[in-house]
DSSP file (Angstrom, degrees, kcal/mol; ACC not computed):
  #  RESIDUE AA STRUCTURE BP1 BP2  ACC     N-H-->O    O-->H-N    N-H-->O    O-->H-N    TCO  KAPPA ALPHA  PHI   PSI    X-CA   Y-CA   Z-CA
    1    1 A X              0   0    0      0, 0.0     2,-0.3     0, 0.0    24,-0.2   0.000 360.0 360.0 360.0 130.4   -2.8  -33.9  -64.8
    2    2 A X  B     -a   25   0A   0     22,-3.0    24,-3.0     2,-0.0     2,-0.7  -0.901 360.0-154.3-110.0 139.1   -0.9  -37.1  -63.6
    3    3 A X        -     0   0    0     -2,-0.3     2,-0.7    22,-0.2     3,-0.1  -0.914  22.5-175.6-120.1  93.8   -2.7  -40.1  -61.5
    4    4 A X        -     0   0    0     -2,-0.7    33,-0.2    22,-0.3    24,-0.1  -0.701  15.1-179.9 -87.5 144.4    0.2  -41.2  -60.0
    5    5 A X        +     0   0    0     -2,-0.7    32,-2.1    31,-0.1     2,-0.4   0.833  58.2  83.1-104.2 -44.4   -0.6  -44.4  -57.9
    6    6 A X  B >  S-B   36   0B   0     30,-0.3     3,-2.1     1,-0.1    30,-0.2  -0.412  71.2-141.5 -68.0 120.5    2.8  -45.1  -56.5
    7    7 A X  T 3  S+     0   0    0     28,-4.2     3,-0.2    -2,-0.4    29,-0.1   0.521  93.0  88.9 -77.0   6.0    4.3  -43.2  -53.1
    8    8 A X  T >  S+     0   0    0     27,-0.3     3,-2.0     1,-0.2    -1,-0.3   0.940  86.4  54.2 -69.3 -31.9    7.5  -43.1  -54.9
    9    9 A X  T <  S+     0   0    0     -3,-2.1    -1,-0.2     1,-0.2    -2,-0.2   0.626  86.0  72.0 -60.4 -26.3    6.0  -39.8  -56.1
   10   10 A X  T 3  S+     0   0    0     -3,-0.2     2,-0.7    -4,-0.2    -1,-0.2  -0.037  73.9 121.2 -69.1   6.7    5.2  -38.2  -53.3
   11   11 A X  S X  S-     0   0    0     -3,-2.0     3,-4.1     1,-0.1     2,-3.4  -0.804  74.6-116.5-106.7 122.5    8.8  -37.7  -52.7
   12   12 A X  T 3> S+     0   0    0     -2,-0.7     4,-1.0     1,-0.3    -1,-0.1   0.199 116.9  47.0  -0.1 -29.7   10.1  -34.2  -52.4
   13   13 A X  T 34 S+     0   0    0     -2,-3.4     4,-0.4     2,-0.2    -1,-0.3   0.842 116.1  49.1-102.7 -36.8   12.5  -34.2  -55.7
   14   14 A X  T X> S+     0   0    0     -3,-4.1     3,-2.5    -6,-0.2     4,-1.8   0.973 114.2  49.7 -61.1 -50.8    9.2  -35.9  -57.8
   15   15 A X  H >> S+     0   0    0      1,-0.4     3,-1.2     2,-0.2     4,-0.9   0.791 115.9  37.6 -22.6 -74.4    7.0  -32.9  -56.2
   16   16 A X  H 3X S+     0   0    0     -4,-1.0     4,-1.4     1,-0.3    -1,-0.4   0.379 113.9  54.9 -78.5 -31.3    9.2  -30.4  -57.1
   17   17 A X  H <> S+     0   0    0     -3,-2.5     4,-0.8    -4,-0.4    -1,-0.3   0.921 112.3  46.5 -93.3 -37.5   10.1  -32.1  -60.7
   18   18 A X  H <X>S+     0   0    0     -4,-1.8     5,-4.1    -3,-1.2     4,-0.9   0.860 113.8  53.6 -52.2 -51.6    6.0  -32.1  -61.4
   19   19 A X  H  <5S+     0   0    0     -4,-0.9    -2,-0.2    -5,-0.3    -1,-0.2   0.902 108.5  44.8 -75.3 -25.6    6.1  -28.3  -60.1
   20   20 A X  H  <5S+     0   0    0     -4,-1.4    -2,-0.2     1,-0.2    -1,-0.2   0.759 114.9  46.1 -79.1  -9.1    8.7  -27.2  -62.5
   21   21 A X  H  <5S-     0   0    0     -4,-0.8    -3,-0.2    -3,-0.2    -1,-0.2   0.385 112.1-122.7-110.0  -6.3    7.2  -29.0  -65.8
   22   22 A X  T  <5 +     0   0    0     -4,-0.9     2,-0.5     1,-0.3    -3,-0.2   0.932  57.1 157.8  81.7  39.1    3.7  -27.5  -64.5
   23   23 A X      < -     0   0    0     -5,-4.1    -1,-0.3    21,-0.2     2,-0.2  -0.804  39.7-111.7-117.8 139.8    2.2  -30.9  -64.4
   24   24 A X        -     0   0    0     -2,-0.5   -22,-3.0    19,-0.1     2,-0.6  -0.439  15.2-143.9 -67.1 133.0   -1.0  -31.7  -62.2
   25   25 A X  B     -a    2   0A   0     22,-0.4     2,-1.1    17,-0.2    24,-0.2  -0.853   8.5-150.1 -99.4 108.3   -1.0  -33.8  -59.3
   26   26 A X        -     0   0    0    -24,-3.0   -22,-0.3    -2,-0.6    24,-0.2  -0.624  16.9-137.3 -95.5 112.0   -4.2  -36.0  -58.9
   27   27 A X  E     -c   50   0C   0     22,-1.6    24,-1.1    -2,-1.1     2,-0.3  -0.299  26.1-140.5 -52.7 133.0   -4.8  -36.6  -55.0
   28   28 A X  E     -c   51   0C   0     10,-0.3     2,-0.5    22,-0.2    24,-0.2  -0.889  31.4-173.3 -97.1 116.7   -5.8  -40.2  -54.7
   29   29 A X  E     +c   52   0C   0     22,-3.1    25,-2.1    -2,-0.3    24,-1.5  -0.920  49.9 157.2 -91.4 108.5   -8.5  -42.0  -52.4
   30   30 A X        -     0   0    0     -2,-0.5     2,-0.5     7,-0.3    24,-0.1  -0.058  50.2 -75.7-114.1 178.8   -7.2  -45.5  -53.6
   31   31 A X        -     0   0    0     25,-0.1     2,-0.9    27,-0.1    25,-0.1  -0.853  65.0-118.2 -56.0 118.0   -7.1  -49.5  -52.6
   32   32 A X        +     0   0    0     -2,-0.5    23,-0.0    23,-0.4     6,-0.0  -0.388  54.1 129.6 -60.9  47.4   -4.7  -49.4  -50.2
   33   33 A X    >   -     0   0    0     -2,-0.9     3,-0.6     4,-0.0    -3,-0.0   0.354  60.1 -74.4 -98.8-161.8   -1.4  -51.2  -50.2
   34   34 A X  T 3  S+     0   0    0      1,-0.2    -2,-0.0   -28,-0.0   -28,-0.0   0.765 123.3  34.7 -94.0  10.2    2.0  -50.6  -49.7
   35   35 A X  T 3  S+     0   0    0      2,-0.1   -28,-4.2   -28,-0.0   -27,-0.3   0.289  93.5 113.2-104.1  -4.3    3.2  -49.0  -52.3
   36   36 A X  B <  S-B    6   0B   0     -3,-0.6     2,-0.3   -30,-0.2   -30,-0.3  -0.017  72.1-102.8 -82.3 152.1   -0.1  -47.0  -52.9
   37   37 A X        -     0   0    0    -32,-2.1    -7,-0.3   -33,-0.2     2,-0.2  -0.695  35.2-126.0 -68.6 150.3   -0.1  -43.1  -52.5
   38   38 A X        -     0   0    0     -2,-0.3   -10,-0.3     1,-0.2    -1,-0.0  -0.543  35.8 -81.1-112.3 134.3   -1.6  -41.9  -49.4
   39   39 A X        +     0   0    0     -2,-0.2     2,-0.3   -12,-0.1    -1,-0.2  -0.188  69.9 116.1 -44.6 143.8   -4.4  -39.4  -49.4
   40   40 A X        -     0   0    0    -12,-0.1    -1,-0.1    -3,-0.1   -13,-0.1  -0.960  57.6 -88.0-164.6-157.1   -3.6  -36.1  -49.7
   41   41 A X        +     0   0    0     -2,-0.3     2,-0.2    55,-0.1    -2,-0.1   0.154  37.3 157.4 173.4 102.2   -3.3  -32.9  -50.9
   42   42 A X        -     0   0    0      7,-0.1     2,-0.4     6,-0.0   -15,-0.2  -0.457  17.7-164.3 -94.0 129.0   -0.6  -31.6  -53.3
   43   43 A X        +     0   0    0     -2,-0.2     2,-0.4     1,-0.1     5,-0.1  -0.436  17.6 163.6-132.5  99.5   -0.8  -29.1  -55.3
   44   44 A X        +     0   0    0     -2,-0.4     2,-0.2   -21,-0.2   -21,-0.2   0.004  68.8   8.9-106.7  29.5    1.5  -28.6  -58.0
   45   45 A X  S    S-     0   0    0     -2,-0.4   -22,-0.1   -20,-0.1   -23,-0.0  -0.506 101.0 -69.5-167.1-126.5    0.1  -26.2  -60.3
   46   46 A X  S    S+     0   0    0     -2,-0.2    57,-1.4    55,-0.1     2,-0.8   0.283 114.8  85.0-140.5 -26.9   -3.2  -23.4  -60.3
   47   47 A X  B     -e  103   0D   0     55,-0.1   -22,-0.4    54,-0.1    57,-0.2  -0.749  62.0-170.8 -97.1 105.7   -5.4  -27.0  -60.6
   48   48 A X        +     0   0    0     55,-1.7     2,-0.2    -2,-0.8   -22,-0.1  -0.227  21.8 175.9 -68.6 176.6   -6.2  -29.1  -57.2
   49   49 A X        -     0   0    0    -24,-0.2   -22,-1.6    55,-0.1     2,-0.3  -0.765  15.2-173.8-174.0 131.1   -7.6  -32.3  -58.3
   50   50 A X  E     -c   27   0C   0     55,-0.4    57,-1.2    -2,-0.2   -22,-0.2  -0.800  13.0-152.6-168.2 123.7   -8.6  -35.2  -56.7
   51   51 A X  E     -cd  28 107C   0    -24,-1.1   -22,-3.1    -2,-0.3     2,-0.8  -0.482   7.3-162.6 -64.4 129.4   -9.8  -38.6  -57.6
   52   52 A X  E     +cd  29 108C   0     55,-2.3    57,-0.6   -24,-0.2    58,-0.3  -0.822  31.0 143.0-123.5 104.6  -12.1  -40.7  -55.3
   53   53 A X        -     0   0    0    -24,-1.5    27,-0.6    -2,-0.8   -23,-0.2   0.761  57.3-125.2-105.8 -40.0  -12.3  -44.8  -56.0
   54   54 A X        -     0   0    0    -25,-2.1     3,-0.4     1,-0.1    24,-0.1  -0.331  27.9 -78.2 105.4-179.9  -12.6  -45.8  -52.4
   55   55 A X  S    S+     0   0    0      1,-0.3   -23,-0.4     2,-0.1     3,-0.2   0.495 129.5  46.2-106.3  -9.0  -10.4  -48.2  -50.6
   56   56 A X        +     0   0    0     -3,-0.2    23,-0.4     1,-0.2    -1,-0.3  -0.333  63.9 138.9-125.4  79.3  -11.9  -51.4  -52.1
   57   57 A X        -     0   0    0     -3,-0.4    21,-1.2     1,-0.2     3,-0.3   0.620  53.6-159.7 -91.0  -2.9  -12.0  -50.2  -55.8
   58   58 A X    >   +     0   0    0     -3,-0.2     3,-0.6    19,-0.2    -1,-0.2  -0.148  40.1   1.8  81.4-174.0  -10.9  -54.0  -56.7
   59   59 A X  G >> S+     0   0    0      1,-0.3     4,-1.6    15,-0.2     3,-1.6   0.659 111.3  78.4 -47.2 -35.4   -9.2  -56.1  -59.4
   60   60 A X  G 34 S+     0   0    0     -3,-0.3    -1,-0.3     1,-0.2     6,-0.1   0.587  93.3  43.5 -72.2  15.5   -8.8  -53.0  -61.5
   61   61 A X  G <4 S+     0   0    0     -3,-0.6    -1,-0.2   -56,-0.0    -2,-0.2   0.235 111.2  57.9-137.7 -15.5   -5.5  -51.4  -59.6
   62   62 A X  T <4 S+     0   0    0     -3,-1.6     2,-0.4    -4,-0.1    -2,-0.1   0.653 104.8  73.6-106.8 -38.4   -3.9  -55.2  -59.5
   63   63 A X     <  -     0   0    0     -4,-1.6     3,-0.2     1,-0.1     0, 0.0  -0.673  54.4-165.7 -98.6 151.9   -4.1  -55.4  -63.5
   64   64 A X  S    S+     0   0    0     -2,-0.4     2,-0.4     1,-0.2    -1,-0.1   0.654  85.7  19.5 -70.2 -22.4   -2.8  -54.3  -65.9
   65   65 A X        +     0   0    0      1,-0.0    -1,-0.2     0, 0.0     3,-0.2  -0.965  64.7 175.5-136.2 109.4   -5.3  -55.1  -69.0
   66   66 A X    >   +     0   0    0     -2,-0.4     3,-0.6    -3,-0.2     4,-0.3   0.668  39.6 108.4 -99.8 -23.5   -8.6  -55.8  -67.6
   67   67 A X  T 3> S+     0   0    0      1,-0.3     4,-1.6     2,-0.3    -1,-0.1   0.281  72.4  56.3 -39.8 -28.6  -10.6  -56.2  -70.3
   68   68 A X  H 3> S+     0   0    0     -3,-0.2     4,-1.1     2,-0.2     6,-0.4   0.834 106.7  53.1 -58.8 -49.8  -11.3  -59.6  -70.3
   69   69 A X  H <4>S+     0   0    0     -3,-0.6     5,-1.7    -4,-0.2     6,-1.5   0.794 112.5  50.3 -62.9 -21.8  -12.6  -59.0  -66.7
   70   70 A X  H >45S+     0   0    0     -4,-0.3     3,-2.9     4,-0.2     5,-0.3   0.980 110.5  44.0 -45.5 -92.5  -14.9  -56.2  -68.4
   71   71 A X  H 3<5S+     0   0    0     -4,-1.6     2,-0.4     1,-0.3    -2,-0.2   0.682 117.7  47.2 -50.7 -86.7  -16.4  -58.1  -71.2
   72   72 A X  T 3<5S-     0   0    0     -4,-1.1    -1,-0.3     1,-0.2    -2,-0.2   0.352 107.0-119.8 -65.5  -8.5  -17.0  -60.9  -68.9
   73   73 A X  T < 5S+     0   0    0     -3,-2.9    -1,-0.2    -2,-0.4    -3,-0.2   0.703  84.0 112.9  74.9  28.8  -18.7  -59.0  -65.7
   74   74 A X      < +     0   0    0     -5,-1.7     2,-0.6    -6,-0.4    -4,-0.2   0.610  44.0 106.7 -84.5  -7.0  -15.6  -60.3  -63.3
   75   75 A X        +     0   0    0     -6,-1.5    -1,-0.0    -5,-0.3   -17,-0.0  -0.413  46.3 175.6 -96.6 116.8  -14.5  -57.0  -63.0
   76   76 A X        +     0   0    0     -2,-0.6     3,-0.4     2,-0.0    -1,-0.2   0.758  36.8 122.8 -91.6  -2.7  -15.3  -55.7  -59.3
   77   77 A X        +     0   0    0      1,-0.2   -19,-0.2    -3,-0.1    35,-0.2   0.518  57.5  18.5 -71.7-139.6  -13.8  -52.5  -59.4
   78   78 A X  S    S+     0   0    0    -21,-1.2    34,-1.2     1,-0.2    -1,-0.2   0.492  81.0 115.9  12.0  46.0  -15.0  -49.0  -58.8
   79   79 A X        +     0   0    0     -3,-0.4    -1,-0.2   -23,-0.4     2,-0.1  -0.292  36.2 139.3-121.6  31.8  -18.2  -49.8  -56.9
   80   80 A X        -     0   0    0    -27,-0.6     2,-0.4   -23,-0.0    36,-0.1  -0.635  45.7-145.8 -80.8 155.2  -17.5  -48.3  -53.6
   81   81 A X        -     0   0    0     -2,-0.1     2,-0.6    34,-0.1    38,-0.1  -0.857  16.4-136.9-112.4 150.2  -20.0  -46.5  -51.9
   82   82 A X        -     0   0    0     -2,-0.4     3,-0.1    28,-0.1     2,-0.0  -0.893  18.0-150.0-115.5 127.6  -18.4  -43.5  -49.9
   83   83 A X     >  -     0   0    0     -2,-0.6     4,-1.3     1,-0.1    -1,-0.0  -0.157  34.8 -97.5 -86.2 174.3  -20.0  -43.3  -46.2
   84   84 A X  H >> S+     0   0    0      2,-0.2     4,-0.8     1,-0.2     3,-0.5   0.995 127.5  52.6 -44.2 -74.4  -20.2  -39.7  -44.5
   85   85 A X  H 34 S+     0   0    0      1,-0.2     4,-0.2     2,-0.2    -1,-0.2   0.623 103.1  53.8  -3.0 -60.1  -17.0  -40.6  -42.7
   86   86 A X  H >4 S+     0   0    0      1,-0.2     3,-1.1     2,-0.2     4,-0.5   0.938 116.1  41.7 -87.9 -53.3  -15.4  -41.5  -45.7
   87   87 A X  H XX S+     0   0    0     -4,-1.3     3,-1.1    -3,-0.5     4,-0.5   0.608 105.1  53.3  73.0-120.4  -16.3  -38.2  -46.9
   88   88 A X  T 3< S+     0   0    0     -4,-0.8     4,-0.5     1,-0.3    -1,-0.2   0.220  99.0  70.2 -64.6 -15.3  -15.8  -35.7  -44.3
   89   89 A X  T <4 S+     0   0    0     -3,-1.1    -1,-0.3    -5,-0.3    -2,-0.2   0.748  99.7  46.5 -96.3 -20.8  -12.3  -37.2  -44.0
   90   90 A X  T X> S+     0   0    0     -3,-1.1     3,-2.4    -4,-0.5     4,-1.4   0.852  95.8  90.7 -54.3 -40.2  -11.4  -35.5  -47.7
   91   91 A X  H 3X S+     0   0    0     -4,-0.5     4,-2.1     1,-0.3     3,-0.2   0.601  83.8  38.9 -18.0 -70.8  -13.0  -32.4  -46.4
   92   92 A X  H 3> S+     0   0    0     -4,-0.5     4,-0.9     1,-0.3    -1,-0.3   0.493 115.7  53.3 -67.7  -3.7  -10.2  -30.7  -44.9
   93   93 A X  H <> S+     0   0    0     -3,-2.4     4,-1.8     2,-0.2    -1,-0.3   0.859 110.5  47.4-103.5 -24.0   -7.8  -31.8  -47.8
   94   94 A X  H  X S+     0   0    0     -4,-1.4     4,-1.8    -3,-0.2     3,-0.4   1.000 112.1  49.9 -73.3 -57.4  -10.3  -30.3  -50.6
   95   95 A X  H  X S+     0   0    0     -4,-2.1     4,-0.8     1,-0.3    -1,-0.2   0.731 107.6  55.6 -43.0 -36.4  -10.6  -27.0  -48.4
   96   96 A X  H  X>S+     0   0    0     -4,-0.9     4,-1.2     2,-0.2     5,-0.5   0.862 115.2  41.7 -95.1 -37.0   -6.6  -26.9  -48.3
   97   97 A X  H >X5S+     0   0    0     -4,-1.8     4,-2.2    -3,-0.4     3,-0.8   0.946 109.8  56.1 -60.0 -67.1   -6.8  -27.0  -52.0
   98   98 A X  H 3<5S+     0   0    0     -4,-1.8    -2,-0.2     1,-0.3    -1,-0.2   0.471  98.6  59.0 -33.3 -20.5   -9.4  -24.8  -52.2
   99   99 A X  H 3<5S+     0   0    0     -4,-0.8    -1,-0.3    -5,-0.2    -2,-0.1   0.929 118.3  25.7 -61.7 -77.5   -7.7  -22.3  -50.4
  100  100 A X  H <<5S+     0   0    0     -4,-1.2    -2,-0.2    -3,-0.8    -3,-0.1   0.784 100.1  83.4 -84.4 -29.9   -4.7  -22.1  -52.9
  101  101 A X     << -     0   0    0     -4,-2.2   -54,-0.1    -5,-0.5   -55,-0.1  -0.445  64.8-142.6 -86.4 165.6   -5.7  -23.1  -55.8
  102  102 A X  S    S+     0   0    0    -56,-0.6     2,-0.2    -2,-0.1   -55,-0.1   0.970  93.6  25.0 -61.5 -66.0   -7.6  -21.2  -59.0
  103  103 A X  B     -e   47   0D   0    -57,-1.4   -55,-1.7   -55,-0.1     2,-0.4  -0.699  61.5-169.4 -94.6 140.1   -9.7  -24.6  -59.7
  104  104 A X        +     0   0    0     -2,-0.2     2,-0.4   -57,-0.2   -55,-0.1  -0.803   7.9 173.1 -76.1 138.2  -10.7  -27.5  -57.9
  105  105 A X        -     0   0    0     -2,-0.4   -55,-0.4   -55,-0.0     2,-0.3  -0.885   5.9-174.8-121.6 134.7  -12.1  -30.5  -59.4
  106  106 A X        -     0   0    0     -2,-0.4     2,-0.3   -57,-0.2   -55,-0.2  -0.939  18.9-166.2-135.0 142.4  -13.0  -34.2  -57.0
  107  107 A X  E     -d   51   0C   0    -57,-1.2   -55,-2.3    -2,-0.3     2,-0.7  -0.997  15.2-131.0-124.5 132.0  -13.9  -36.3  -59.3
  108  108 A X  E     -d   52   0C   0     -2,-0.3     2,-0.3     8,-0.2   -55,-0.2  -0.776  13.2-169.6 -99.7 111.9  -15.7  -39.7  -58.2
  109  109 A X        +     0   0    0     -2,-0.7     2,-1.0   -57,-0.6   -56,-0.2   0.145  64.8  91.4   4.8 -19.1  -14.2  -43.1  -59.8
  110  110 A X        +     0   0    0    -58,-0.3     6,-3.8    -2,-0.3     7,-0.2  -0.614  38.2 148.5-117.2  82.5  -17.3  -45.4  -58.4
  111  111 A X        +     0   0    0     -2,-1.0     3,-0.5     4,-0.2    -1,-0.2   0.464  25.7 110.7-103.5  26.5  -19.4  -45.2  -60.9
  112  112 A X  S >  S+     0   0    0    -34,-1.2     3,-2.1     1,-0.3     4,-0.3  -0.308  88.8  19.6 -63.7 145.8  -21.2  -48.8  -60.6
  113  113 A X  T 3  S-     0   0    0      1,-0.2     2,-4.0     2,-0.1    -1,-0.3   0.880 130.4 -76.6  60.7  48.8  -24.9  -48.4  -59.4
  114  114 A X  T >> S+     0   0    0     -3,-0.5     4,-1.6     1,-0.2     3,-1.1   0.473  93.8 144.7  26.5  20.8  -24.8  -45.0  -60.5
  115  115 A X  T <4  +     0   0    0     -2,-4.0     5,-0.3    -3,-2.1    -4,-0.2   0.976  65.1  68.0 -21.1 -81.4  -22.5  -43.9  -57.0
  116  116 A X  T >4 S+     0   0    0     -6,-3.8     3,-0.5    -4,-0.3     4,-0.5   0.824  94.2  48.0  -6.6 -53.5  -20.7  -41.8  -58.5
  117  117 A X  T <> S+     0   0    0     -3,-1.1     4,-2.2     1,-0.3     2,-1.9   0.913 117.6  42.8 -90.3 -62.9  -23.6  -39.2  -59.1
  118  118 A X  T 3< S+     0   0    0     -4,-1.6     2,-0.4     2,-0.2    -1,-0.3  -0.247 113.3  54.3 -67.9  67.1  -25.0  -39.4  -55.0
  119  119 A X  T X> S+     0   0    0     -2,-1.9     3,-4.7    -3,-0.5     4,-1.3  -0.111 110.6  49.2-151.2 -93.1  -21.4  -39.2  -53.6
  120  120 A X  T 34 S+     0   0    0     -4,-0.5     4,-0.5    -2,-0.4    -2,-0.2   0.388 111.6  40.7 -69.4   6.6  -21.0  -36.5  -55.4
  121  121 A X  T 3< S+     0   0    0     -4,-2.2     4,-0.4     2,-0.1    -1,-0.3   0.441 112.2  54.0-100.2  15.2  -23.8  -34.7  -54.6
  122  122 A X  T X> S+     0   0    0     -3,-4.7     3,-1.9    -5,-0.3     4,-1.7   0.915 109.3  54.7 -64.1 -54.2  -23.6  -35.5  -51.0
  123  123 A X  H >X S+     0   0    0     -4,-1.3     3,-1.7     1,-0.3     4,-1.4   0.925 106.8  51.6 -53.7 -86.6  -20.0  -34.1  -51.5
  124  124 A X  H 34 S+     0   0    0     -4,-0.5    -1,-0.3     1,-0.3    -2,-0.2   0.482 107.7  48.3  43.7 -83.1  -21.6  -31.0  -52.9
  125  125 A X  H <4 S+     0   0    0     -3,-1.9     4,-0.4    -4,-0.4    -1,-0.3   0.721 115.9  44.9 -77.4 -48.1  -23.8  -30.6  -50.0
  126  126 A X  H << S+     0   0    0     -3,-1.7    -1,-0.3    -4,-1.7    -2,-0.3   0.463 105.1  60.8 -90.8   3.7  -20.8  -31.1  -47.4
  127  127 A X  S  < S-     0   0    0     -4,-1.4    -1,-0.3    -5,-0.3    -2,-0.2   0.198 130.1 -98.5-107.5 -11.1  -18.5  -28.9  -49.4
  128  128 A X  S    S+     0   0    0     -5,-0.5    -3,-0.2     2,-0.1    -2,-0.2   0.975  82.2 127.9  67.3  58.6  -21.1  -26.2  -48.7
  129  129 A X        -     0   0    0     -4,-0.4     2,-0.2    -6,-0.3    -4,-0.1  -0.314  67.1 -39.1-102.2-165.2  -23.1  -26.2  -51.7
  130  130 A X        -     0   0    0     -2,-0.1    -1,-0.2     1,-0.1    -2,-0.1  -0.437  61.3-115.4 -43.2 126.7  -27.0  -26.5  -52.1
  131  131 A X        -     0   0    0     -2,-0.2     2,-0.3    -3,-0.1    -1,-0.1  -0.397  44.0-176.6 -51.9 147.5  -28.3  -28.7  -50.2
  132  132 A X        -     0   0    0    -10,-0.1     2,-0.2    -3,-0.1    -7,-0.1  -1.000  25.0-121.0-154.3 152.6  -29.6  -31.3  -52.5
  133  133 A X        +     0   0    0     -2,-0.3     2,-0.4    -8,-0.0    -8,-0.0  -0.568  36.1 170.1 -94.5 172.7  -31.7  -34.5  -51.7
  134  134 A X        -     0   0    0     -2,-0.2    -2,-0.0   -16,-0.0   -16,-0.0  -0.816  39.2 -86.1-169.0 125.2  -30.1  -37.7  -52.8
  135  135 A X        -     0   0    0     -2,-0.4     3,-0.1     1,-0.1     6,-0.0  -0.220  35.3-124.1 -53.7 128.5  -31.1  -41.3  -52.0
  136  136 A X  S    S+     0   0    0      1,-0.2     2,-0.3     2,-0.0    -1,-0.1   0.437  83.1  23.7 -53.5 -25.7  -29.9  -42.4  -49.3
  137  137 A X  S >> S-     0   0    0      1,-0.1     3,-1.5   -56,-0.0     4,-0.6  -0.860  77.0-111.7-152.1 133.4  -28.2  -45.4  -50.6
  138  138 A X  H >> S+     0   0    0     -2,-0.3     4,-0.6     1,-0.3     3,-0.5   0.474 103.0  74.4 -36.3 -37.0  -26.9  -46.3  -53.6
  139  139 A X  H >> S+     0   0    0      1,-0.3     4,-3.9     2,-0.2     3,-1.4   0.813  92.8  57.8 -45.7 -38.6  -29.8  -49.5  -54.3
  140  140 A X  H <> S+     0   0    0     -3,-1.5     4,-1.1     1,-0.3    -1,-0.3   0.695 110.3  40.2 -81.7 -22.7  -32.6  -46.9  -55.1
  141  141 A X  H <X S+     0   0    0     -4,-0.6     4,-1.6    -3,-0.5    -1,-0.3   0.716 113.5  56.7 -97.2 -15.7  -30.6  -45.5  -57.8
  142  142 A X  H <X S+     0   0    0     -3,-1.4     4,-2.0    -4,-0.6    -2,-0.2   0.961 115.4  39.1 -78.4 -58.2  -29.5  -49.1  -58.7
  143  143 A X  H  X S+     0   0    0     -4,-3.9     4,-1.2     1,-0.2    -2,-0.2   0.739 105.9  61.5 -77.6 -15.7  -33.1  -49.9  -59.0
  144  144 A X  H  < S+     0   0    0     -4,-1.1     3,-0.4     2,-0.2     4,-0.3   0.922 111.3  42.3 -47.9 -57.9  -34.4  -46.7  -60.7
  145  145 A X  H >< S+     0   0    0     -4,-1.6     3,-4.1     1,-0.2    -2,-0.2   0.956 103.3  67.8 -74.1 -53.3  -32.0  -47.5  -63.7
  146  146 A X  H 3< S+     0   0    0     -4,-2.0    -1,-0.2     1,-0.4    -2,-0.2   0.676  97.6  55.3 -27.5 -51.7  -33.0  -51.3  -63.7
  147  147 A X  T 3< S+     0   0    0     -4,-1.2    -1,-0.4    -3,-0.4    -2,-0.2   0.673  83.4  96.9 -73.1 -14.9  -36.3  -50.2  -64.7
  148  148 A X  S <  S-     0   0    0     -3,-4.1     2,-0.4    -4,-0.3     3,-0.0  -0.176  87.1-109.0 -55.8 160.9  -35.1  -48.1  -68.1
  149  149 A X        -     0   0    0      3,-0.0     2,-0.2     1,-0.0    -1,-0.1  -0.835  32.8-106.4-110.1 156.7  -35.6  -50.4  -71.1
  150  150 A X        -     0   0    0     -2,-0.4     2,-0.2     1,-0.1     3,-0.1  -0.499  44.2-110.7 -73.0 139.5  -32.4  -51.5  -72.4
  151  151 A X        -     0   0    0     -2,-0.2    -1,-0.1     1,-0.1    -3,-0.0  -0.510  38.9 -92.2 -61.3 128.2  -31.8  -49.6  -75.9
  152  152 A X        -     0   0    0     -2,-0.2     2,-0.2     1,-0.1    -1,-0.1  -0.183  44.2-108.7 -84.8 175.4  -31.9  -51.5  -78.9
  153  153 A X        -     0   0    0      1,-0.1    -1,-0.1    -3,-0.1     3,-0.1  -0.494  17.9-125.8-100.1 151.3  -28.7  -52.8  -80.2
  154  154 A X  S    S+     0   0    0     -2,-0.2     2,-0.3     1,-0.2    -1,-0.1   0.920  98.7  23.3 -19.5 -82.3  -26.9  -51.3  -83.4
  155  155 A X  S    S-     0   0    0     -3,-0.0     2,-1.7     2,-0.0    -1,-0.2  -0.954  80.4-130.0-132.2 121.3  -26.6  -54.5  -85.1
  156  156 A X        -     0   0    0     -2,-0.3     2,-0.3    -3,-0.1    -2,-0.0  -0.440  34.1-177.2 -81.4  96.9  -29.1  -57.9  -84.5
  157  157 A X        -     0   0    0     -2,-1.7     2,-0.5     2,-0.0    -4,-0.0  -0.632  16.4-143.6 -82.5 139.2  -26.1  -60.4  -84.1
  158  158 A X              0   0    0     -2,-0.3    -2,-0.0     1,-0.1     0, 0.0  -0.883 360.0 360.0-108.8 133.9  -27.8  -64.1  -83.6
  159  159 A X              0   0    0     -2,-0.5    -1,-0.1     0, 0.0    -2,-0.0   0.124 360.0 360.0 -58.0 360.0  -26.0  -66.4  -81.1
């Protein structure tokens, strides 16, 4: 599976080069810019796939090495919260996978605030799964974990 970011890829000769080496295409929801790939949903082998970061997934899409912005807590990406809207507008491109292909996988990218996990069982829900309940907005899961005590550390390094 390839996470191409760049819409040079999404041209006919790349498709086609991805379906003849049997390589996965993972459909992007991305930051948006102008080089960015475009939602969609290609599918270049028996596995759909499709990554969800949301359109403001941040600083992490601009660098290349981020780590310093990790270690330091600068780093704002993958904290989108994904609205109905936003959503309901994958629908029709997971069903068009879903259709041809064996497998499906959406995977969601926003896992700050534990997002990630209600997105994707709203997605679930709208996908025509179980209905399942899920807090309504990301805070309540924010604050749920807030309250775990922190684990103790490995090794007690003094400052």
């Amino acid at each position: 599976m390839a996470e191409l970011r760049h819409a040079s890829w999404t041209v006919e000769e790349a498709i086609g080069t991805l379906v003849d080496y049997k390589v996965g295409f993972c459909n992007l929801d991305q930051p948006r810019s102008l080089r960015a790939t475009a939602p969609a949903s290609w599918l270049t082998t028996r596995v759909g796939y499709v990554k969800l970061y949301g359109p403001a997934a941040g600083t992490s899409f601009g660098e290349f090495d981020d780590r310093e912005a990790t270690r330091s807590g600068q780093r704002t990406g993958h904290n989108h919260f994904f609205s109905l809207a936003e959503m309901e507008a994958w629908q029709p491109r997971i069903e068009h996978l879903r259709r041809f292909a064996e497998e499906v996988y959406v995977v969601f990218a926003n896992d700050g605030g534990g997002k990630s996990v209600i997105n994707s069982l709203q997605m679930q829900s709208l996908l025509g799964g179980e209905r399942l309940t899920t807090p309504a907005r990301p805070q309540v899961a924010a604050a749920a974990s807030a309250q775990t005590p922190a684990a103790p550390a490995l090794f007690d390094v003094a400052a």
